[in-house]
PDB file of N, CA, C and O in Angstrom:
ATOM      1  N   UNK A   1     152.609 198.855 113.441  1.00  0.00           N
ATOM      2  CA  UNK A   1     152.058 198.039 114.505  1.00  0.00           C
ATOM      3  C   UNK A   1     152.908 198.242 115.751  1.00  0.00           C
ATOM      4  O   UNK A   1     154.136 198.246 115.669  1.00  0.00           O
ATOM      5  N   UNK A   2     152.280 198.407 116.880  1.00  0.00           N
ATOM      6  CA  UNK A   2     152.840 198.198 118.034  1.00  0.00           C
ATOM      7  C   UNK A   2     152.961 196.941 118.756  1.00  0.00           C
ATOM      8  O   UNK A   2     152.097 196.078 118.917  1.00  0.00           O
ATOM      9  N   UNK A   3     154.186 196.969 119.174  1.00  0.00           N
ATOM     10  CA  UNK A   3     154.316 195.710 120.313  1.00  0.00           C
ATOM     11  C   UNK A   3     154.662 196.130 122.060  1.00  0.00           C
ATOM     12  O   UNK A   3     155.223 197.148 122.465  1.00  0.00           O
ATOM     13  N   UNK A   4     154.212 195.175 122.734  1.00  0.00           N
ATOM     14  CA  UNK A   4     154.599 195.645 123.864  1.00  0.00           C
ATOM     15  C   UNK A   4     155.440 194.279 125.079  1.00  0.00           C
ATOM     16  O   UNK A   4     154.727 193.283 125.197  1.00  0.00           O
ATOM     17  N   UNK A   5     156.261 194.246 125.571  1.00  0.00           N
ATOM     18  CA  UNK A   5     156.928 193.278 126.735  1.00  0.00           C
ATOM     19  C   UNK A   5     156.474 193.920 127.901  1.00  0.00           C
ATOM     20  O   UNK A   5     156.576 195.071 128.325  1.00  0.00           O
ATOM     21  N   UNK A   6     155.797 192.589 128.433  1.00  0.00           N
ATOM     22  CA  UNK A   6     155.014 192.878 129.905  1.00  0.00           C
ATOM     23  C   UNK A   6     156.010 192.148 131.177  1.00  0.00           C
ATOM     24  O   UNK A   6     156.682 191.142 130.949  1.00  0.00           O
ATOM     25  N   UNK A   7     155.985 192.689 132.249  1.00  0.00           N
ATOM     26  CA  UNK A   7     156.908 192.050 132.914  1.00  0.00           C
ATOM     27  C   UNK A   7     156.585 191.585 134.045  1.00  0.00           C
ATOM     28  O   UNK A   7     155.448 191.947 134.347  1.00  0.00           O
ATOM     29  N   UNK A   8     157.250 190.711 135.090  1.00  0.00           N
ATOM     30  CA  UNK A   8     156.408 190.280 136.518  1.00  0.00           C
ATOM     31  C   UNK A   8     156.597 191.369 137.815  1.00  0.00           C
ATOM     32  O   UNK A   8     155.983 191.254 138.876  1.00  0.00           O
ATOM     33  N   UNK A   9     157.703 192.591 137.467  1.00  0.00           N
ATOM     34  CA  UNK A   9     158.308 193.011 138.579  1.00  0.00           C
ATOM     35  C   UNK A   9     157.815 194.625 137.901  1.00  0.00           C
ATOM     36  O   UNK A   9     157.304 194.723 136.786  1.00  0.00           O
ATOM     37  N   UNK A  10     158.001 195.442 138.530  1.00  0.00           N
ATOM     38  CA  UNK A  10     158.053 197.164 138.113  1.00  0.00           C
ATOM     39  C   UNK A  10     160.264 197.373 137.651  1.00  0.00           C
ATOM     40  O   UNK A  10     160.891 197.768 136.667  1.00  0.00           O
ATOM     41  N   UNK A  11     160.615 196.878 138.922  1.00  0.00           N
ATOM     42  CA  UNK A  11     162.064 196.753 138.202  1.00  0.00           C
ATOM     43  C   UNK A  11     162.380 196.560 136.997  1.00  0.00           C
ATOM     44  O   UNK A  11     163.131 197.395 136.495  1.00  0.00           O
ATOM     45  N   UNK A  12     161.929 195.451 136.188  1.00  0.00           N
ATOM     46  CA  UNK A  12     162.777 195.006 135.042  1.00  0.00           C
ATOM     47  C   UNK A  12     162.012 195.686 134.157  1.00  0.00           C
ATOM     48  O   UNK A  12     162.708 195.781 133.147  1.00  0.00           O
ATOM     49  N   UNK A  13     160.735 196.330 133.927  1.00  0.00           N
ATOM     50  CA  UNK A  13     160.018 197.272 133.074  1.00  0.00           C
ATOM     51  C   UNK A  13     160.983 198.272 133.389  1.00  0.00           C
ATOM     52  O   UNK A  13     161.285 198.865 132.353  1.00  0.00           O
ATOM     53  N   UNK A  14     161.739 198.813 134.621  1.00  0.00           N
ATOM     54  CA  UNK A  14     162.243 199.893 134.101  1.00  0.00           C
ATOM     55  C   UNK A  14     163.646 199.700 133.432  1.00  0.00           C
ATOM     56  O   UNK A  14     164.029 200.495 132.574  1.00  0.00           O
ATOM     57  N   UNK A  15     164.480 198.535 133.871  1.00  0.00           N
ATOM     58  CA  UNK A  15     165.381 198.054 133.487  1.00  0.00           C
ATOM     59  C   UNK A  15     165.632 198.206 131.846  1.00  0.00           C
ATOM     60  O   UNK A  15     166.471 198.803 131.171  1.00  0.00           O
ATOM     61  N   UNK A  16     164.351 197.268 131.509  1.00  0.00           N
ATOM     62  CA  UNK A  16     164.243 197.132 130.351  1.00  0.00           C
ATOM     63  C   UNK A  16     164.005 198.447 129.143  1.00  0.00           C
ATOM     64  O   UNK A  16     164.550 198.535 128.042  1.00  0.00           O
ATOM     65  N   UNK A  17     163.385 199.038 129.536  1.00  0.00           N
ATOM     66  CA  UNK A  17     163.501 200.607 129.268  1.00  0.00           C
ATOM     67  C   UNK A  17     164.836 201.338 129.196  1.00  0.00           C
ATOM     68  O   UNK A  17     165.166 201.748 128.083  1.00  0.00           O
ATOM     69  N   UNK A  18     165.549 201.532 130.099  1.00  0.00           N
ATOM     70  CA  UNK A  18     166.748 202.323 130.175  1.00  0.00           C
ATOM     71  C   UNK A  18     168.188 201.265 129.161  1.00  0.00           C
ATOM     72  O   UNK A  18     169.300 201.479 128.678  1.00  0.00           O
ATOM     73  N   UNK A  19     167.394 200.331 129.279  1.00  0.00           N
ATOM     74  CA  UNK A  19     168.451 199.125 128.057  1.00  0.00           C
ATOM     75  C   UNK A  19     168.717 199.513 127.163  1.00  0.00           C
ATOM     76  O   UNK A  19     169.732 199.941 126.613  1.00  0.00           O
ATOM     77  N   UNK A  20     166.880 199.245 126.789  1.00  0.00           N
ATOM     78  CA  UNK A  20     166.831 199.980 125.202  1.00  0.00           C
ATOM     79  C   UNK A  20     166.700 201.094 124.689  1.00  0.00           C
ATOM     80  O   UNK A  20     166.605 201.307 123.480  1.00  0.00           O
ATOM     81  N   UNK A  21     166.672 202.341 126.029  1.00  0.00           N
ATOM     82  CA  UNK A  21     166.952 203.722 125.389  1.00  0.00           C
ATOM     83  C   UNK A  21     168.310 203.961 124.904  1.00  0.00           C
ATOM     84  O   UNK A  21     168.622 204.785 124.045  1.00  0.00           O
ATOM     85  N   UNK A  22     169.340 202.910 125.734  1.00  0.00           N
ATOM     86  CA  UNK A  22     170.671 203.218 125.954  1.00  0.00           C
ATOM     87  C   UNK A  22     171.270 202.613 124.328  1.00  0.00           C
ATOM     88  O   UNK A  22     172.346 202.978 123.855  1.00  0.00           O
ATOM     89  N   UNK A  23     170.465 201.783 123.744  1.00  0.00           N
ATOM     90  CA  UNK A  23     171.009 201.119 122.623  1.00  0.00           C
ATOM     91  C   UNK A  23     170.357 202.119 121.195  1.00  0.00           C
ATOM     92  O   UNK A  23     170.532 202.128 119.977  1.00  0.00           O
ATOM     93  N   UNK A  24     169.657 202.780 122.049  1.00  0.00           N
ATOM     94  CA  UNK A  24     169.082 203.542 120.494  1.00  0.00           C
ATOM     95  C   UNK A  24     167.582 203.651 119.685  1.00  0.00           C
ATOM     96  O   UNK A  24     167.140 204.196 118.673  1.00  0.00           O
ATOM     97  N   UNK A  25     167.052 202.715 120.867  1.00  0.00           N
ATOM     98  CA  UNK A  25     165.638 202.324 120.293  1.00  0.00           C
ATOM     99  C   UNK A  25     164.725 202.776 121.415  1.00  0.00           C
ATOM    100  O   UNK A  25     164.808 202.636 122.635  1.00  0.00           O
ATOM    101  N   UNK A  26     163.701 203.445 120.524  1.00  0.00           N
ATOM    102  CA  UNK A  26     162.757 203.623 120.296  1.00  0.00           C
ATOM    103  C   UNK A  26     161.386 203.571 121.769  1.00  0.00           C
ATOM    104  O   UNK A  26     160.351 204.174 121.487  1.00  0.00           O
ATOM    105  N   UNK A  27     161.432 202.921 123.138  1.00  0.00           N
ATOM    106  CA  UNK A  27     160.676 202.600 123.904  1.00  0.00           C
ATOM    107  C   UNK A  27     159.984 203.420 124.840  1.00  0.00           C
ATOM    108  O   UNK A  27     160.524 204.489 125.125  1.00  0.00           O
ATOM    109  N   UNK A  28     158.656 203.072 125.495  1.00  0.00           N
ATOM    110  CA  UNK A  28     158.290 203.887 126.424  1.00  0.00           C
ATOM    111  C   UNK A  28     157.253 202.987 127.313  1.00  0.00           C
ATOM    112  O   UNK A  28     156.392 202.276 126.795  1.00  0.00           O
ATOM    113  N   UNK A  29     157.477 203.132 128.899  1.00  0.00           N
ATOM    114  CA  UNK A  29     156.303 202.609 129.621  1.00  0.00           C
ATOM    115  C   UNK A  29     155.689 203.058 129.262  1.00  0.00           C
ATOM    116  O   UNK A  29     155.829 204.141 128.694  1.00  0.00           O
ATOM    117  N   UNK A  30     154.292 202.204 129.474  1.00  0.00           N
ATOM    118  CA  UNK A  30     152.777 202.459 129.819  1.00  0.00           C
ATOM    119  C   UNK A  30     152.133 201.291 130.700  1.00  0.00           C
ATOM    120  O   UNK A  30     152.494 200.127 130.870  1.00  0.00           O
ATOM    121  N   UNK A  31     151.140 201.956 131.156  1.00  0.00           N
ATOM    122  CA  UNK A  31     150.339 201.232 131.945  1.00  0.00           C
ATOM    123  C   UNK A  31     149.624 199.575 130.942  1.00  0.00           C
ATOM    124  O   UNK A  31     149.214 199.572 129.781  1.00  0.00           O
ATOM    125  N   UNK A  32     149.668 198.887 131.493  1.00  0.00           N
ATOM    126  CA  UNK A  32     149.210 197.467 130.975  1.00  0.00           C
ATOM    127  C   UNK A  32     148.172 197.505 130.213  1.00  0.00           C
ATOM    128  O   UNK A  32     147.614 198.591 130.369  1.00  0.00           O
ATOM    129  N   UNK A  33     147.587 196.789 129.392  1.00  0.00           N
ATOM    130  CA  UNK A  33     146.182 197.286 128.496  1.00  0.00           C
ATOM    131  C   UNK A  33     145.283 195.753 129.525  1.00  0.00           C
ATOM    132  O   UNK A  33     145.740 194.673 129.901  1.00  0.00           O
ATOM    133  N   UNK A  34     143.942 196.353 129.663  1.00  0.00           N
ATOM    134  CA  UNK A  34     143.091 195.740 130.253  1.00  0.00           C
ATOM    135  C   UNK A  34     143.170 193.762 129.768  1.00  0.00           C
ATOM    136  O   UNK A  34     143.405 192.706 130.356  1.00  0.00           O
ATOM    137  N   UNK A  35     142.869 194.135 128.606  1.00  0.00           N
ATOM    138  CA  UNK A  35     143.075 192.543 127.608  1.00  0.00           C
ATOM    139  C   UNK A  35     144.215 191.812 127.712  1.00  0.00           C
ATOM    140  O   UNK A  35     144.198 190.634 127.354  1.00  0.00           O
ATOM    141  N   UNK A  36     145.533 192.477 128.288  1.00  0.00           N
ATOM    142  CA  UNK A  36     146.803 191.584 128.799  1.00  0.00           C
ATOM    143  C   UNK A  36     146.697 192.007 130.190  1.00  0.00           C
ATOM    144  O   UNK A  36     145.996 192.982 130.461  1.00  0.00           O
ATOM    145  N   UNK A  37     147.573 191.115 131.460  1.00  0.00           N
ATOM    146  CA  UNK A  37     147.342 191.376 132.532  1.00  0.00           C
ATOM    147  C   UNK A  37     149.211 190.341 133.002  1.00  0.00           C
ATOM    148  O   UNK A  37     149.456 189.139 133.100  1.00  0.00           O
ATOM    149  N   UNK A  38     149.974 191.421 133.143  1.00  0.00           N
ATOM    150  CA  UNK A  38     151.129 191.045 133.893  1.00  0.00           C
ATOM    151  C   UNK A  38     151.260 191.937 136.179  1.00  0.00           C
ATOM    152  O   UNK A  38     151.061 192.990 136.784  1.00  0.00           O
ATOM    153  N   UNK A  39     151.384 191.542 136.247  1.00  0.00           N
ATOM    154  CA  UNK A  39     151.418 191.363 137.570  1.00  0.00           C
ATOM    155  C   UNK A  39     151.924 193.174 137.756  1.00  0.00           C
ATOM    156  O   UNK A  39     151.193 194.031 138.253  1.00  0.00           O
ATOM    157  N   UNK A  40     153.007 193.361 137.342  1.00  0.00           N
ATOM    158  CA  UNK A  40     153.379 194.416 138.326  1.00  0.00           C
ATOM    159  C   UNK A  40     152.624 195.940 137.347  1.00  0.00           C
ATOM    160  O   UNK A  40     152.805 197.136 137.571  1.00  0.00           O
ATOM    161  N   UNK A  41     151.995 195.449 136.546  1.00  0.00           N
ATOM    162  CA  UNK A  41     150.721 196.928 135.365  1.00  0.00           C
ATOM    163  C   UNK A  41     151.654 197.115 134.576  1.00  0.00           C
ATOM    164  O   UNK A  41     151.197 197.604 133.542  1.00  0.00           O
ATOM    165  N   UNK A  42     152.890 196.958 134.521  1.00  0.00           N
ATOM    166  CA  UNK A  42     153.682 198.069 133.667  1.00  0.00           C
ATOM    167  C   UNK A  42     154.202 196.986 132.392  1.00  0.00           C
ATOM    168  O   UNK A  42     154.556 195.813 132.508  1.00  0.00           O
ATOM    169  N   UNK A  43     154.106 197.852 131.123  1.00  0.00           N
ATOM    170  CA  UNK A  43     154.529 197.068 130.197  1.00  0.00           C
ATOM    171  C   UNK A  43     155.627 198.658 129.086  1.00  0.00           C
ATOM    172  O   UNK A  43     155.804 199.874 129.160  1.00  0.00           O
ATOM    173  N   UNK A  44     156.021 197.519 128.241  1.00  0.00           N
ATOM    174  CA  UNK A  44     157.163 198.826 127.536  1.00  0.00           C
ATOM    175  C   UNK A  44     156.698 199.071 126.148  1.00  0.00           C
ATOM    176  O   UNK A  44     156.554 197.862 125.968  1.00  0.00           O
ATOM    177  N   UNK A  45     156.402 199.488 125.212  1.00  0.00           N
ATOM    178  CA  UNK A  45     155.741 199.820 124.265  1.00  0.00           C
ATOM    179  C   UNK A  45     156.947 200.157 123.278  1.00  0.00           C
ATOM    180  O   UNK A  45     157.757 201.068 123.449  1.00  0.00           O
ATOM    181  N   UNK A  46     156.914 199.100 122.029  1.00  0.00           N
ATOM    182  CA  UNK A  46     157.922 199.354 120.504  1.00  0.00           C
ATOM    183  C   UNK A  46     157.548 199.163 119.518  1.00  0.00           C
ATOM    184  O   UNK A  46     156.717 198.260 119.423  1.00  0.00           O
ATOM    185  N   UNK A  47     157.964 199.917 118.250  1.00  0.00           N
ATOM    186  CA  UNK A  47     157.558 199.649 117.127  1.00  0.00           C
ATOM    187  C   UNK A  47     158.069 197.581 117.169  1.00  0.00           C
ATOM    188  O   UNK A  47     158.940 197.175 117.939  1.00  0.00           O
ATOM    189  N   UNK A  48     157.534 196.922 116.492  1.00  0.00           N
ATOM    190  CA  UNK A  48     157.284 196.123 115.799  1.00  0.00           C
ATOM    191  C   UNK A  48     158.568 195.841 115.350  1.00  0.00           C
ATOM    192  O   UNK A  48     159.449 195.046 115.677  1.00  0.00           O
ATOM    193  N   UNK A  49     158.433 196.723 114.501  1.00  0.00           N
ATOM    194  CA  UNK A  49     159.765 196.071 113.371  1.00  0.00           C
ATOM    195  C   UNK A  49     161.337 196.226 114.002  1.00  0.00           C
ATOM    196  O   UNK A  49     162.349 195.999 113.340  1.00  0.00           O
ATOM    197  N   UNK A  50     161.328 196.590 115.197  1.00  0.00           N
ATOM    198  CA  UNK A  50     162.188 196.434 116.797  1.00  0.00           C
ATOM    199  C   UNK A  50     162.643 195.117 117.124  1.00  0.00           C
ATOM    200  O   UNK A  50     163.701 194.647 117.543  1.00  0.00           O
ATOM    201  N   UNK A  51     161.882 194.810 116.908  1.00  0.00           N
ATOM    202  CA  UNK A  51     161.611 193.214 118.013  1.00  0.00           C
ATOM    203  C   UNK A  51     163.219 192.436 117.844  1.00  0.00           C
ATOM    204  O   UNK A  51     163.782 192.037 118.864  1.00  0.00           O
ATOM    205  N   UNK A  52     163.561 192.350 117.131  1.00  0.00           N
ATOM    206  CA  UNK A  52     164.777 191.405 116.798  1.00  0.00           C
ATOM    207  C   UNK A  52     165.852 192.597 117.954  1.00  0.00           C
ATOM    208  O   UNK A  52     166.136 192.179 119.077  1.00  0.00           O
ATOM    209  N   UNK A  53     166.266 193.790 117.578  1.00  0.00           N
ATOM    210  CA  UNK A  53     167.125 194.474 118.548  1.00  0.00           C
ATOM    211  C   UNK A  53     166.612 194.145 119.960  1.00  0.00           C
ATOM    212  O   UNK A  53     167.442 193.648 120.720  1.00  0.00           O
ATOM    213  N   UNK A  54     165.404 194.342 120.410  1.00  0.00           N
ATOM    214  CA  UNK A  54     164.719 194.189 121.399  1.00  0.00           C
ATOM    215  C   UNK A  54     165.314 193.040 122.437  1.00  0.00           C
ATOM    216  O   UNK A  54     165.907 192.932 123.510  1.00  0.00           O
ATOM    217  N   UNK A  55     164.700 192.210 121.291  1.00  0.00           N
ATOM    218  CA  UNK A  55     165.532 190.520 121.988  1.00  0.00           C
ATOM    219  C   UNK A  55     166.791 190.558 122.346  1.00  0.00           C
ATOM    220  O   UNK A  55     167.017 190.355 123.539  1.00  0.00           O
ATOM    221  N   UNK A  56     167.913 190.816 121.456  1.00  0.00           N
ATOM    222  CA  UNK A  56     168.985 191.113 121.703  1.00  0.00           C
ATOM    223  C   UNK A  56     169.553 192.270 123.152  1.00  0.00           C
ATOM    224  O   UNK A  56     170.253 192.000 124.128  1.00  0.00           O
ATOM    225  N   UNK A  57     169.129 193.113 122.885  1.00  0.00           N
ATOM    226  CA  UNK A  57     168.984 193.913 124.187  1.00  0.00           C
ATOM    227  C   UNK A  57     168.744 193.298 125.798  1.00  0.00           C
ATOM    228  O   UNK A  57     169.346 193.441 126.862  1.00  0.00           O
ATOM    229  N   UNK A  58     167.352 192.432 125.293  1.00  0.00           N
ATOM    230  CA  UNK A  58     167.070 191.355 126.587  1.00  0.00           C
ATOM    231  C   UNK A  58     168.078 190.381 126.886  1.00  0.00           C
ATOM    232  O   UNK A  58     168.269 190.006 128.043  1.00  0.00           O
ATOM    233  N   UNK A  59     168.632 190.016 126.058  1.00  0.00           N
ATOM    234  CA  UNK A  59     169.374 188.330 126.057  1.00  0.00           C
ATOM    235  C   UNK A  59     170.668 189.187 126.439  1.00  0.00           C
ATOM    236  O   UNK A  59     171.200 188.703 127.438  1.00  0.00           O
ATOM    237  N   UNK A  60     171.335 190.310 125.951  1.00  0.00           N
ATOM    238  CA  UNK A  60     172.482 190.886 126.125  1.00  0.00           C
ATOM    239  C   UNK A  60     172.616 191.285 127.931  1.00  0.00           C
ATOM    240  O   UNK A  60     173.550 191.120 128.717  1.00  0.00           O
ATOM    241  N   UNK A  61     171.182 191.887 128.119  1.00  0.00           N
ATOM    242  CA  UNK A  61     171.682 192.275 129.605  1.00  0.00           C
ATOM    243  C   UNK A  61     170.465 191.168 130.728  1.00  0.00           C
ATOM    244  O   UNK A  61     169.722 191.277 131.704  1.00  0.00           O
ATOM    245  N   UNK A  62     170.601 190.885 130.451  1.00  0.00           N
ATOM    246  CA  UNK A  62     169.776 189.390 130.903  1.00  0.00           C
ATOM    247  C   UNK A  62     168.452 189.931 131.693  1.00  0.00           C
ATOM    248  O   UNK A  62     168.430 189.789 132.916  1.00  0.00           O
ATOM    249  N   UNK A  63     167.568 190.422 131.163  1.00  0.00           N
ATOM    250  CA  UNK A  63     166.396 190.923 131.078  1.00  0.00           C
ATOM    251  C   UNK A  63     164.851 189.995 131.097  1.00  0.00           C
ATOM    252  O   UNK A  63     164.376 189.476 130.087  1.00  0.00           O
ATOM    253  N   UNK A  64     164.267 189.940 132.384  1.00  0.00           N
ATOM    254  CA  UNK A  64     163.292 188.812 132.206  1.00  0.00           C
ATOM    255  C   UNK A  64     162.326 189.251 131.751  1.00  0.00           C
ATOM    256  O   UNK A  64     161.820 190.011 132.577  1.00  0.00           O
ATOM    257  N   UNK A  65     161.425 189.162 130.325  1.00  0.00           N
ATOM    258  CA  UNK A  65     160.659 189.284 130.214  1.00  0.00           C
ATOM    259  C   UNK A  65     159.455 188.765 130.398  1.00  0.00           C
ATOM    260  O   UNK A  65     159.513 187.583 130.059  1.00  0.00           O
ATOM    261  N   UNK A  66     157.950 189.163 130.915  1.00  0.00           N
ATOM    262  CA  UNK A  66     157.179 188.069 131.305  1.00  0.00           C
ATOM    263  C   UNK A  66     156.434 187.302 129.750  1.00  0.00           C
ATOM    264  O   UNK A  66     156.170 186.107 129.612  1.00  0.00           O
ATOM    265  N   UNK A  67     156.189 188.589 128.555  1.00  0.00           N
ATOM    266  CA  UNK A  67     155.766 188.090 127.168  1.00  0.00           C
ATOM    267  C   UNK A  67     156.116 189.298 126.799  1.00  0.00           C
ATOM    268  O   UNK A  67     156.600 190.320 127.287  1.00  0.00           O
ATOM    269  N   UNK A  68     155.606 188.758 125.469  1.00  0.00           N
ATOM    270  CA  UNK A  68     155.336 189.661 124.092  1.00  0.00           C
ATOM    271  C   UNK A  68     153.921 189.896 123.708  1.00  0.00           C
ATOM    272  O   UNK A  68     152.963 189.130 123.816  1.00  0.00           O
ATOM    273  N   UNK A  69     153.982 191.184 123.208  1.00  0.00           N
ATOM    274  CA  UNK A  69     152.185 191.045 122.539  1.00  0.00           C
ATOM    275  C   UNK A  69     152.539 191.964 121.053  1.00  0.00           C
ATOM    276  O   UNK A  69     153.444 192.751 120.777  1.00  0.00           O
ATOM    277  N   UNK A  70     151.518 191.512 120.383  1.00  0.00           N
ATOM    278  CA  UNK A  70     151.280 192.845 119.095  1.00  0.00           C
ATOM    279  C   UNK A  70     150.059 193.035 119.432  1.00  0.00           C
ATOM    280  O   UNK A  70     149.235 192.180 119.758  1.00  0.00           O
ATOM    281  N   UNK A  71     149.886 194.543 119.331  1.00  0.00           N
ATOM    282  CA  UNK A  71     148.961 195.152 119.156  1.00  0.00           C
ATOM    283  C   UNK A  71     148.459 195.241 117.737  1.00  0.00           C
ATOM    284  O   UNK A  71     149.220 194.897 116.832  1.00  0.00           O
ATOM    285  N   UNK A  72     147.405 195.616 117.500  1.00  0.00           N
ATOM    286  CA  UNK A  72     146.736 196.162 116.073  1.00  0.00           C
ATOM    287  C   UNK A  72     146.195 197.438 116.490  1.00  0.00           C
ATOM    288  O   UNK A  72     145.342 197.673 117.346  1.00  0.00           O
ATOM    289  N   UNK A  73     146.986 198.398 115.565  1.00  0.00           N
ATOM    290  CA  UNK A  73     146.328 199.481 115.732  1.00  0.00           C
ATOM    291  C   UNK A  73     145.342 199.772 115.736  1.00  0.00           C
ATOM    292  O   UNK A  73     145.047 200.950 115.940  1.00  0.00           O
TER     293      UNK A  73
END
């Protein structure tokens, strides 16, 4: 399953990206999916079973996220 963190700014999508490349995991922009709608389009795309490093990553470098989603494949 995929998950994705949507954000309010284009900054902290990239922020948030270069965080969690830097820690080892797994991420990649993409453009927003029609059915979620965060302000600046850009959201970050992770496996699922991530999510706990993820958080940590956010809370570690103080990272605003706007949500969370799961996808279903």
């Amino acid at each position: 399953m995929e998950c994705l963190a949507t954000f309010d700014t284009t900054h902290m999508a990239l922020f948030f990206e270069k965080a969690c490349r830097a820690a080892g995991l797994n991420v990649k922009i993409i453009p927003v999916p029609r059915q979620i709608s965060a302000s600046c389009g850009l959201a970050c795309s992770y496996p699922c079973g991530d999510r706990g490093k993820v958080e940590a990553v956010v809370a570690d470098k103080a990272i605003e996220v706007a949500e969370y989603h799961e996808l279903a494949s």
